[in-house]
C-alpha positions as a Markdown table, in Angstrom:
| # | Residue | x | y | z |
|---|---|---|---|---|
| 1 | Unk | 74.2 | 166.4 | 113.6 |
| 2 | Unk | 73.3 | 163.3 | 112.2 |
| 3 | Unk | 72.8 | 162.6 | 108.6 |
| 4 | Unk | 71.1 | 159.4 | 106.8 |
| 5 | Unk | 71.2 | 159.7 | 103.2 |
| 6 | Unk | 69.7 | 157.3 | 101.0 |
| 7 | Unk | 70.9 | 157.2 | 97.1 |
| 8 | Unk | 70.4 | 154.2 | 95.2 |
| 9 | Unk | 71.8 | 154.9 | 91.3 |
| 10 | Unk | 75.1 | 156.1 | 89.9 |
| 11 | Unk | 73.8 | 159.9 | 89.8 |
| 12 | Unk | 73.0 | 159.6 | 93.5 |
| 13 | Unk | 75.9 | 158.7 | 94.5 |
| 14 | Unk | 78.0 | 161.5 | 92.5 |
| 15 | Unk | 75.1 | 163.7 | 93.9 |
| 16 | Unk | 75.4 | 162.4 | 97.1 |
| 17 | Unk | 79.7 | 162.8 | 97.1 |
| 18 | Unk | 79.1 | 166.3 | 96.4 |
| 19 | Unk | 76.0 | 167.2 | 98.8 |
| 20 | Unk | 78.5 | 165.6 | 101.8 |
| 21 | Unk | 81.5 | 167.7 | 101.1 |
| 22 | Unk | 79.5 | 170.6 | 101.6 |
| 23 | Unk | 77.5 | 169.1 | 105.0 |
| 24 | Unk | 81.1 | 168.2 | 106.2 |
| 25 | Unk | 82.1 | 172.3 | 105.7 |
| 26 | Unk | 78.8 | 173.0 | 107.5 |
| 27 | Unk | 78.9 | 171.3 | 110.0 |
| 28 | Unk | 82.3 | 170.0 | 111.3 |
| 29 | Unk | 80.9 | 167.7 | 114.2 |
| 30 | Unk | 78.7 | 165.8 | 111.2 |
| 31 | Unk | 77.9 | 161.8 | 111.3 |
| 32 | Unk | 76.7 | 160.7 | 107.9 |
| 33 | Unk | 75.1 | 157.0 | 107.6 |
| 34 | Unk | 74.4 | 156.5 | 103.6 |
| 35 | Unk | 73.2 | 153.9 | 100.8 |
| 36 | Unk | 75.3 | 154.6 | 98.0 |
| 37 | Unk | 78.6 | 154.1 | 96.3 |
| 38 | Unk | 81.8 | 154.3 | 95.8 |
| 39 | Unk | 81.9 | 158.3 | 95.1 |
| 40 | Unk | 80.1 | 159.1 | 98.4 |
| 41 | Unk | 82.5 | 156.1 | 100.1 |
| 42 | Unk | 85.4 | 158.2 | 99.4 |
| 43 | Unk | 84.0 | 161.6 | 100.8 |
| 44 | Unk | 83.8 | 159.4 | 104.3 |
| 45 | Unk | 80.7 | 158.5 | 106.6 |
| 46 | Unk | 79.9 | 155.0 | 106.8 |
| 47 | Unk | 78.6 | 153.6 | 103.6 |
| 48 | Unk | 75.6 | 150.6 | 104.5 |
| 49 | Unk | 74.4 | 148.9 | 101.1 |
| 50 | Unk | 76.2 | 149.9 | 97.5 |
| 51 | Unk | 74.3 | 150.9 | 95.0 |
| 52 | Unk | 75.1 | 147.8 | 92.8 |
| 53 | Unk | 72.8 | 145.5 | 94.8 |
| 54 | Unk | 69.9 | 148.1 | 94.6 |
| 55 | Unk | 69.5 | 149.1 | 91.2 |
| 56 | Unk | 66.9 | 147.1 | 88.9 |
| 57 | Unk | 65.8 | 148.8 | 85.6 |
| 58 | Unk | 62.0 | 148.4 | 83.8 |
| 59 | Unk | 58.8 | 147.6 | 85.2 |
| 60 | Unk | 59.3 | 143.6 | 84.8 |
| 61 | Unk | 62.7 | 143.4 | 86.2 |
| 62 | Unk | 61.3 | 144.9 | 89.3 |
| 63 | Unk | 58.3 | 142.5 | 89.3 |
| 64 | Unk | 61.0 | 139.6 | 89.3 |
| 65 | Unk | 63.2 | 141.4 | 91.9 |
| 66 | Unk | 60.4 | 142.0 | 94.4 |
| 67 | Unk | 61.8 | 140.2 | 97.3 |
| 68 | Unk | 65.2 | 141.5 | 97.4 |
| 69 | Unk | 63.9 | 145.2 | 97.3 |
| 70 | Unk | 61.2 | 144.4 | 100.0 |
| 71 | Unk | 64.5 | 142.5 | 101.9 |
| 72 | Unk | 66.2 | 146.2 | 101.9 |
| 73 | Unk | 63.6 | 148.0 | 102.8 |
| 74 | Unk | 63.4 | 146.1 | 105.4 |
| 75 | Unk | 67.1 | 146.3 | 106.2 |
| 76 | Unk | 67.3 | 149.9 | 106.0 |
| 77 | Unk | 64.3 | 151.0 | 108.3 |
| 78 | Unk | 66.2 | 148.8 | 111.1 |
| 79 | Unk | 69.5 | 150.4 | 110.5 |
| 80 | Unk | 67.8 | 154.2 | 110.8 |
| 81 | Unk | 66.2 | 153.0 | 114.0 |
| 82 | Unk | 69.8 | 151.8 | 115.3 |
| 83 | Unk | 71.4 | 155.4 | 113.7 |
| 84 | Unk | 68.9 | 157.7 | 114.9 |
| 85 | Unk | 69.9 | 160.5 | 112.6 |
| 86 | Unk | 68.6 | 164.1 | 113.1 |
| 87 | Unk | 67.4 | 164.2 | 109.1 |
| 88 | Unk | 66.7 | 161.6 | 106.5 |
| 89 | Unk | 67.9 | 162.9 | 103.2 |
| 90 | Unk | 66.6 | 161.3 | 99.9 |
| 91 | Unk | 68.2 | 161.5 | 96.8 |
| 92 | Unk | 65.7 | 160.8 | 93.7 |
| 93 | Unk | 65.2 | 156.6 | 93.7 |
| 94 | Unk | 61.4 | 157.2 | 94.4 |
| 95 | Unk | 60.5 | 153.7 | 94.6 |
| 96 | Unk | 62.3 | 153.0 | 97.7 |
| 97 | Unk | 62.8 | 156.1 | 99.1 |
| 98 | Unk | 59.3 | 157.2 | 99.0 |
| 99 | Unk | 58.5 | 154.1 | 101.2 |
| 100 | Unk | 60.8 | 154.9 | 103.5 |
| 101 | Unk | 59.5 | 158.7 | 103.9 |
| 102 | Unk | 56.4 | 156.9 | 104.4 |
| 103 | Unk | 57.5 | 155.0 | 107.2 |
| 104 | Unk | 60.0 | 157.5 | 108.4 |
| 105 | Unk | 57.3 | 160.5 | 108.8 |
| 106 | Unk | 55.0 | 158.5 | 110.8 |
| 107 | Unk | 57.4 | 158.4 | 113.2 |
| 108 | Unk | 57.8 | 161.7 | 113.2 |
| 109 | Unk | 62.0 | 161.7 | 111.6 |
| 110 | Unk | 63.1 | 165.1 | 109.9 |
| 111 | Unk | 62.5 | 164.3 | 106.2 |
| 112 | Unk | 64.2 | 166.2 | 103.7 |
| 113 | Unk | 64.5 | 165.2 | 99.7 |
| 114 | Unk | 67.2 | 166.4 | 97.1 |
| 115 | Unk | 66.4 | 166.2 | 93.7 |
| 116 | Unk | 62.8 | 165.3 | 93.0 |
| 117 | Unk | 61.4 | 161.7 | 91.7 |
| 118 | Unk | 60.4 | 162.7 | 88.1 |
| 119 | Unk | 56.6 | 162.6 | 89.1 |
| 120 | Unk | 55.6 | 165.7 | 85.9 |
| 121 | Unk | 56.8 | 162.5 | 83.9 |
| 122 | Unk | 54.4 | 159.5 | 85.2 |
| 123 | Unk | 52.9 | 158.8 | 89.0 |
| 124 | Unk | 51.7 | 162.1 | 89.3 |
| 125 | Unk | 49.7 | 160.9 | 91.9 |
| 126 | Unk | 52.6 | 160.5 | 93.9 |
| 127 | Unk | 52.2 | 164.2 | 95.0 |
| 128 | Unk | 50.2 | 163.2 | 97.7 |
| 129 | Unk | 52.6 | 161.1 | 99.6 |
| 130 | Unk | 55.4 | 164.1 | 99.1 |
| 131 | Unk | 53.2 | 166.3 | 100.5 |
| 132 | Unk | 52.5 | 163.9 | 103.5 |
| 133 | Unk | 55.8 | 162.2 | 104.0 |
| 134 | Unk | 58.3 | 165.1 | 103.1 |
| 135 | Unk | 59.3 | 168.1 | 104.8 |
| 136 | Unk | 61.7 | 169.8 | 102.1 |
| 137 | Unk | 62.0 | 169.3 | 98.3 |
| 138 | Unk | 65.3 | 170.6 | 96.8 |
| 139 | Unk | 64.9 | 170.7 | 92.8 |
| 140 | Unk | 67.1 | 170.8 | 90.3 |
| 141 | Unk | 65.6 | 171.1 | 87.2 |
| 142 | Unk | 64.3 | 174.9 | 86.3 |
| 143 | Unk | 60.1 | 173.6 | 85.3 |
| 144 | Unk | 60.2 | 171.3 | 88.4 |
| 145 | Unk | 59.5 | 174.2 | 90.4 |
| 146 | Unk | 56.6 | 175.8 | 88.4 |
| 147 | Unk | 55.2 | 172.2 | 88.6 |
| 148 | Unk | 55.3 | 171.8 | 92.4 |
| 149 | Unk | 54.1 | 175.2 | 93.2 |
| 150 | Unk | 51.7 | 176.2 | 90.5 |
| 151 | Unk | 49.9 | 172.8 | 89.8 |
| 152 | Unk | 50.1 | 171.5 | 93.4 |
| 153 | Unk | 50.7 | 174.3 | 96.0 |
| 154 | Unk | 53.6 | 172.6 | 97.8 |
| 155 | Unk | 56.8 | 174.9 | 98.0 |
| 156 | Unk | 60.1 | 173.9 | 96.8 |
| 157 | Unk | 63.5 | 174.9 | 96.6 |
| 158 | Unk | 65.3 | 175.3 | 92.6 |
| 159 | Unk | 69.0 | 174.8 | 93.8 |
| 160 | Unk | 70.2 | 174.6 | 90.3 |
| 161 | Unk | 71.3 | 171.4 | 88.8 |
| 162 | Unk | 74.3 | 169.6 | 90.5 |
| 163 | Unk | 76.0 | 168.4 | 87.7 |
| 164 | Unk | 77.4 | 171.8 | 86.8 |
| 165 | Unk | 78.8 | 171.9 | 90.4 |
| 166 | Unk | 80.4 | 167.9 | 89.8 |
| 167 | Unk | 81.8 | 168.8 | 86.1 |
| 168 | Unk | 83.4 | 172.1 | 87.4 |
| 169 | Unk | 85.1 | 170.5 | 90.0 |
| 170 | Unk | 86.3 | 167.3 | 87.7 |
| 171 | Unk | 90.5 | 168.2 | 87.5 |
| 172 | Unk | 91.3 | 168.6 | 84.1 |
| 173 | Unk | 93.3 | 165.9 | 82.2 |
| 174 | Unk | 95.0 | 167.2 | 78.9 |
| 175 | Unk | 94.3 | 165.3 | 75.8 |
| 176 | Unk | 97.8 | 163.8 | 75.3 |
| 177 | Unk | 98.2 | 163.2 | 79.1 |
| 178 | Unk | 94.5 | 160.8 | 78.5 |
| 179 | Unk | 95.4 | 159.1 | 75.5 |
| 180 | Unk | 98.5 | 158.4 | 76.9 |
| 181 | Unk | 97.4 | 156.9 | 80.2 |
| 182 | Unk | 94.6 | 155.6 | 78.9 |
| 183 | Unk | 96.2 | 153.7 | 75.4 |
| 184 | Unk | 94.3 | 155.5 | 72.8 |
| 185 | Unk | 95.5 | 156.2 | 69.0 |
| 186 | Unk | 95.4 | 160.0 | 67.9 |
| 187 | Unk | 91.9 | 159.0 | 65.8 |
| 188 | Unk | 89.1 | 161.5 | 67.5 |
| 189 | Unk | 87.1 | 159.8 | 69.8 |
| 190 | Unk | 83.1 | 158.7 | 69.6 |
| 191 | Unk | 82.6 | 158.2 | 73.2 |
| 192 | Unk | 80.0 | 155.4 | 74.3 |
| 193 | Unk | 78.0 | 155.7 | 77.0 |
| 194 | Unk | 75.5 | 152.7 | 77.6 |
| 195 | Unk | 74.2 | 153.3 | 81.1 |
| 196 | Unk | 75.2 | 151.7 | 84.2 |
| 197 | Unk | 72.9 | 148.7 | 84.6 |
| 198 | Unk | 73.8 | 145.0 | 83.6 |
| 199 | Unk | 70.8 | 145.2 | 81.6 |
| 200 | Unk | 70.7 | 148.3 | 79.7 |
| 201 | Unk | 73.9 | 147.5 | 78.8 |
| 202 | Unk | 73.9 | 144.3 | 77.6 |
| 203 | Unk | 70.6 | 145.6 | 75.5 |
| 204 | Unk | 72.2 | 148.5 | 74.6 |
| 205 | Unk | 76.2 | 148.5 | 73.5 |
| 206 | Unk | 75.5 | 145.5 | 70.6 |
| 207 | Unk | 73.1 | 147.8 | 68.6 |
| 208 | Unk | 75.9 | 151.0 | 69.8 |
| 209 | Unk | 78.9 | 148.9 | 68.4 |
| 210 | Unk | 76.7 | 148.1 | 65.7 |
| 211 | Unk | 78.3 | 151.4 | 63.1 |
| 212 | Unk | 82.1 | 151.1 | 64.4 |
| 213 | Unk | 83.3 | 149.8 | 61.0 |
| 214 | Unk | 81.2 | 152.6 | 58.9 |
| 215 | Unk | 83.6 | 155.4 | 61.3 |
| 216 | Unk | 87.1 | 153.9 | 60.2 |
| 217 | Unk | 89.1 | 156.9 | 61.4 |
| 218 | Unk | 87.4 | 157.2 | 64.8 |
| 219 | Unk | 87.9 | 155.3 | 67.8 |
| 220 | Unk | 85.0 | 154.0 | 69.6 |
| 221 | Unk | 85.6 | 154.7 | 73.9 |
| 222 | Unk | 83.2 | 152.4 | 75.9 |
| 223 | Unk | 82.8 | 154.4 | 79.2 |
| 224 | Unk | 82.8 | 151.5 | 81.8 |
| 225 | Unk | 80.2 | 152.0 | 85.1 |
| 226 | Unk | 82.0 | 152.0 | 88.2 |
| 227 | Unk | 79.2 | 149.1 | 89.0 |
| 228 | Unk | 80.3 | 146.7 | 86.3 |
| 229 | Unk | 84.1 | 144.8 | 86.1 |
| 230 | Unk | 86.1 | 144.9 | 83.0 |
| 231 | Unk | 85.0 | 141.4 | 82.3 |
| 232 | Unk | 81.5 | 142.2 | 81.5 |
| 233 | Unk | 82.2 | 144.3 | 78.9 |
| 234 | Unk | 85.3 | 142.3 | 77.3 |
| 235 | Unk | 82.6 | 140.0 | 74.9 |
| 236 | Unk | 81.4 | 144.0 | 73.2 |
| 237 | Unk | 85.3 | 145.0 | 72.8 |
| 238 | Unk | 85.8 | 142.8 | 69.1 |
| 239 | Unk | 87.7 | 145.1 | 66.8 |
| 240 | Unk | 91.2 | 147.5 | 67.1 |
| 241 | Unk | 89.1 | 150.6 | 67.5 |
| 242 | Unk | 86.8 | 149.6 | 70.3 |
| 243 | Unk | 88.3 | 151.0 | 73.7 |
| 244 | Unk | 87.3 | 150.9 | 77.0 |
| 245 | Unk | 87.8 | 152.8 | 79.8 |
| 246 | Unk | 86.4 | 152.3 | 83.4 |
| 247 | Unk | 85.0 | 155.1 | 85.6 |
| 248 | Unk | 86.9 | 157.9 | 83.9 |
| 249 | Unk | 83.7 | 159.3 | 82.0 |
| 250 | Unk | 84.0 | 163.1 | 82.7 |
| 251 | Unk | 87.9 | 162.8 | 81.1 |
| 252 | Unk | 86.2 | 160.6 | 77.9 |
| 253 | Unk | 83.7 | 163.6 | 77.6 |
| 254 | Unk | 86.1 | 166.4 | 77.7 |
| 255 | Unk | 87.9 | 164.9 | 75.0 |
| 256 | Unk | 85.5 | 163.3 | 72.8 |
| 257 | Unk | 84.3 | 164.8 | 69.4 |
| 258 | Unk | 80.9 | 163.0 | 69.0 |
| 259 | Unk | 78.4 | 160.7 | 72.2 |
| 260 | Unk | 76.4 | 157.6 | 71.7 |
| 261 | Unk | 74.3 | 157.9 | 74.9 |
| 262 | Unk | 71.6 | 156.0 | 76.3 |
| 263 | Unk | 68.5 | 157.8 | 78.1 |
| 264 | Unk | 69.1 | 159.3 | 81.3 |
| 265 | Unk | 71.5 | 161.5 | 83.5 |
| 266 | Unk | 74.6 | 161.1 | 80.6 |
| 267 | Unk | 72.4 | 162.7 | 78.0 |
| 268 | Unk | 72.7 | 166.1 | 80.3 |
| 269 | Unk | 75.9 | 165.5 | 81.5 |
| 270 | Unk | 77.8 | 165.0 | 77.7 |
| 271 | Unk | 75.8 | 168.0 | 76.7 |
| 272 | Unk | 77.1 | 170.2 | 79.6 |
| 273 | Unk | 80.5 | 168.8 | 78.3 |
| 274 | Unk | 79.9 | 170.3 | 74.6 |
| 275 | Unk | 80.0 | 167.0 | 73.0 |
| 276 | Unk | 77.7 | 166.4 | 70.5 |
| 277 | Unk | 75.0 | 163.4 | 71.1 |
| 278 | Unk | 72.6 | 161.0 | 69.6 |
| 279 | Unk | 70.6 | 159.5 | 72.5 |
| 280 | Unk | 69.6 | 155.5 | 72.2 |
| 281 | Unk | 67.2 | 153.7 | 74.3 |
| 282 | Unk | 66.3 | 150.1 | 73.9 |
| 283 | Unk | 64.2 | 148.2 | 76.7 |
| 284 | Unk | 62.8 | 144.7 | 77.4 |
| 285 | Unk | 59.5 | 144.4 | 75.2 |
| 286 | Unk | 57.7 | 144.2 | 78.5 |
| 287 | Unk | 58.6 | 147.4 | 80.1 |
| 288 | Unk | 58.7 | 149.5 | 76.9 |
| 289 | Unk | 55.0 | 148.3 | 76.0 |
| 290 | Unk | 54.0 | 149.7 | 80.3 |
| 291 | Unk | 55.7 | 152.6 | 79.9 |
| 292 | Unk | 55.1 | 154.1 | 76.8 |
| 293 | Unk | 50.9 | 153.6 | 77.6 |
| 294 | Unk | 51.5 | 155.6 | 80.9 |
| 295 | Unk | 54.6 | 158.1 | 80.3 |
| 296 | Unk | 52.9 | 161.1 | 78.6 |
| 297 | Unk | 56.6 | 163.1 | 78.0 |
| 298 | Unk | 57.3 | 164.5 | 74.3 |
| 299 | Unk | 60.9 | 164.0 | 75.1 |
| 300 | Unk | 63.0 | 160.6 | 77.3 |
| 301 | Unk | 66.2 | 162.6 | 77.4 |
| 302 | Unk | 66.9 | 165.8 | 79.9 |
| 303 | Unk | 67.9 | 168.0 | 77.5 |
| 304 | Unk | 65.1 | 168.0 | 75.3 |
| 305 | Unk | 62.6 | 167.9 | 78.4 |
| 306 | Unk | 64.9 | 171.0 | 80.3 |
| 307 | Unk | 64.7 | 172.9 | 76.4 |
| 308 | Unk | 61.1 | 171.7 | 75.5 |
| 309 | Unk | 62.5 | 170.9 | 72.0 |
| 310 | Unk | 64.1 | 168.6 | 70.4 |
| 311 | Unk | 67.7 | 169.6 | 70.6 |
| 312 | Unk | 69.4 | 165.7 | 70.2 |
| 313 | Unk | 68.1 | 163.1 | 68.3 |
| 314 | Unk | 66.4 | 160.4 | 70.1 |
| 315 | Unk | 66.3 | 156.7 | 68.9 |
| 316 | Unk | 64.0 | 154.4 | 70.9 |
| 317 | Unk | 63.2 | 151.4 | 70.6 |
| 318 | Unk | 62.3 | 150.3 | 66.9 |
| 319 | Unk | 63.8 | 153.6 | 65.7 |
| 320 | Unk | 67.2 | 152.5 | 68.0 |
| 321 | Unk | 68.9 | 150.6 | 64.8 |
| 322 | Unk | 72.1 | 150.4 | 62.7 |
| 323 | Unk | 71.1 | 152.1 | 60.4 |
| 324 | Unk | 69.5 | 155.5 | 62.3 |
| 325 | Unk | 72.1 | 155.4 | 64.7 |
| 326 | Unk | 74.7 | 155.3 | 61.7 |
| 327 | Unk | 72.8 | 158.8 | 59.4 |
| 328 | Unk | 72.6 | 160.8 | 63.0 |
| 329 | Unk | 76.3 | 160.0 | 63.9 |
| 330 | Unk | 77.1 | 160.9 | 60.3 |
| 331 | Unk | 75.4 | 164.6 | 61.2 |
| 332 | Unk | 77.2 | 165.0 | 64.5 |
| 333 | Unk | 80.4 | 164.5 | 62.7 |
| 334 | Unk | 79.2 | 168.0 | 60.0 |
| 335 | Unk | 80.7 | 171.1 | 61.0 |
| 336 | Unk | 77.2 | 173.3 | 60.7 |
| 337 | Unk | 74.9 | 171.0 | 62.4 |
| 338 | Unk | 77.5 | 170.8 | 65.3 |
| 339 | Unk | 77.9 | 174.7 | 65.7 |
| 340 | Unk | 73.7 | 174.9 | 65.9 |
| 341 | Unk | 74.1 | 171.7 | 68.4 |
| 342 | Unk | 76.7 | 173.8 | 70.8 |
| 343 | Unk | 74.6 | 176.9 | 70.6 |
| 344 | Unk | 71.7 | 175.2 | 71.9 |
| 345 | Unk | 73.9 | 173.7 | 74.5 |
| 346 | Unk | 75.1 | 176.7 | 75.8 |
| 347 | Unk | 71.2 | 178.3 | 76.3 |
| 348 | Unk | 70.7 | 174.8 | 78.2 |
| 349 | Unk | 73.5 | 175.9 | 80.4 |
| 350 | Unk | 72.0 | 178.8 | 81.3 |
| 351 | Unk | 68.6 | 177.4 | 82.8 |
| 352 | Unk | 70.2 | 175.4 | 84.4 |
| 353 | Unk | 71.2 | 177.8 | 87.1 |
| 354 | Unk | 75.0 | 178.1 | 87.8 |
| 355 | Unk | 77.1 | 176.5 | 90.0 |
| 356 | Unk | 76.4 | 176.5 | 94.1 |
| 357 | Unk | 73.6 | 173.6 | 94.4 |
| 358 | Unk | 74.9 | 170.9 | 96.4 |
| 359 | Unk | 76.3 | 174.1 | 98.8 |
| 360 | Unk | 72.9 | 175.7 | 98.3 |
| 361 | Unk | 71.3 | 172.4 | 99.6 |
| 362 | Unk | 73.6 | 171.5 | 102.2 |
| 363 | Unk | 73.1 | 175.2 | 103.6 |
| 364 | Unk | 69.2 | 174.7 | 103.3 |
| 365 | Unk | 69.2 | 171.3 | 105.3 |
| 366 | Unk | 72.0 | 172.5 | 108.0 |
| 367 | Unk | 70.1 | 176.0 | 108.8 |
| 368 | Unk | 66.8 | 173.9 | 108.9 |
| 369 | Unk | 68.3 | 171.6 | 111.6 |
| 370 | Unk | 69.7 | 174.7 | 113.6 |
């Protein structure tokens, strides 16, 4: 069979990696054409556009960027006329994949999509063209189901959440073996985590930095994007105890006693990790003043939306300063709030599913096919 999968963020394309090692194990004779990354590069296929040149963060940046997304839309519908492939397979980016169902359905392609555009959070409306343009929904979030079904009669499948299914296959790196390879001290680690975009992290890892010299026996880690070089992040690395590490974020996790995360995937993935979090989240004025009139959400990071309570602080925008970010590290750091933190992580766990997803969804779209 013939696969075209379309991922257009960091998650996709560890998503993506994963979801193709178990197509490949399905199906043995399988041609996979993909927009993605480095992750789903190394699985094999034939990789078309990276992920670097695709991903533009906020409602203005977009604006700005309009002709270079329209120019790869535009490059991708020829390239799946030249493929052919038996299925298009989407993987969350609903801004350009969506279009491309669109297109792709009215000419009658297979149309399958694995993890859902977050639609119960803002374009609702957007039901209509999933309804139209796609032929399976694979969901991974244990409510997204309820809300596809029950609100808008269109069945979908809950494969569980695929991150359990990347961090249990992660190989293990002991803690002296890391520091070692890495060139850490023995100080316990604060890991930071300031997203993967140019912009979010330029906005982002100042204000982060900001309470390294009120933590004197920690080290700061700076998790580095696979996107970004070393040399965009040498002007934030100023003091002793500000490390940085590219690409290696599961091993940072696994041995980190505290998180400074920015809002999105990470917040789910350090708390599957057992490492305590404060979640920050700064954007341009511009987009922050859009969203926040038409995102109706108590909650902006996936553990508080999956547990419908606050479980991790959030700090956004105004509330994203110094001095907050320096009182809720200070908590993380106590042994009883930690212990309450862990407990809630480990019920999070448990909605979440299990392992199996990206074989449950590979099984889904290769018995479909057949």
């Amino acid at each position: 069979m013939k696969y075209y999968i379309i991922a257009g963020e960091a998650s996709g394309d560890l998503h993506g990696s994963n979801l193709m090692k178990e197509l490949y194990k399905k199906d043995s004779s399988a041609d996979i054409r993909f927009w993605g990354g480095d992750l789903m590069q190394n699985v094999g296929g034939t990789l078309v556009k990276h992920y670097r040149e695709l991903a533009f963060m906020g409602f203005v940046e977009v604006i700005f960027n309009l002709k270079t997304i329209l120019g790869n839309i535009k490059i991708c519908k020829k390239d799946i006329l030249e493929f052919n492939p038996d299925v298009l397979i989407f993987i969350d980016y609903p801004g350009f994949n969506l279009r491309i169902a669109k297109w792709a359905k009215a000419l009658g392609m297979r149309t399958h999509y694995y993890i859902s555009p977050q639609i119960w959070a803002w374009k609702e409306s957007r039901i209509s063209d999933i309804k139209r343009d796609v032929d399976k929904m694979y969901v991974i979030l244990p409510f997204e189901k309820k809300f596809y079904e029950e609100k808008h009669q269109y069945p979908v499948e809950f494969v569980g959440h695929p991150l359990i299914d990347a961090i249990n296959n992660q190989p293990k790196v002991d803690a002296i073996t890391f520091r070692t390879e890495n060139k850490l001290s023995d100080k316990p680690i604060i890991a930071v985590l300031p997203g993967s975009r140019k912009q979010e992290i330029t906005k982002m890892l100042s204000v982060m930095l900001s309470v390294v010299n009120d933590f004197p026996d920690y080290q700061f880690v700076i998790a580095g994007a696979p996107s970004q070089d070393f040399e965009f992040y040498k002007n934030f690395i100023t003091q002793d105890n500000i490390k940085f590490i590219s690409n290696k974020t599961y091993d940072l996790l696994r041995n980190s006693t505290a998180a400074l995360v920015t809002s999105g995937t990470a917040t789910l993935e350090t708390a599957l990790f057992k490492v305590p979090e404060v979640v920050c989240y700064k954007g341009s004025w511009g987009s922050y003043q859009i969203a926040k009139r038409i995102i109706t959400l108590k909650y902006i990071s996936l553990v508080n939306l999956i547990m419908d309570e606050e479980v991790v602080t959030e700090l956004i925008q105004e509330d994203c300063t110094h001095k907050r970010i320096k009182e809720e590290l200070q908590k993380l750091l106590t042994p009883s709030y930690r212990n309450t933190l862990l407990e809630k992580y480990a019920l999070l766990e448990k909605q979440l599913g299990g392992i199996g997803a990206s074989e449950k969804t590979a099984a889904l779209i290769f018995d479909d096919l057949k």
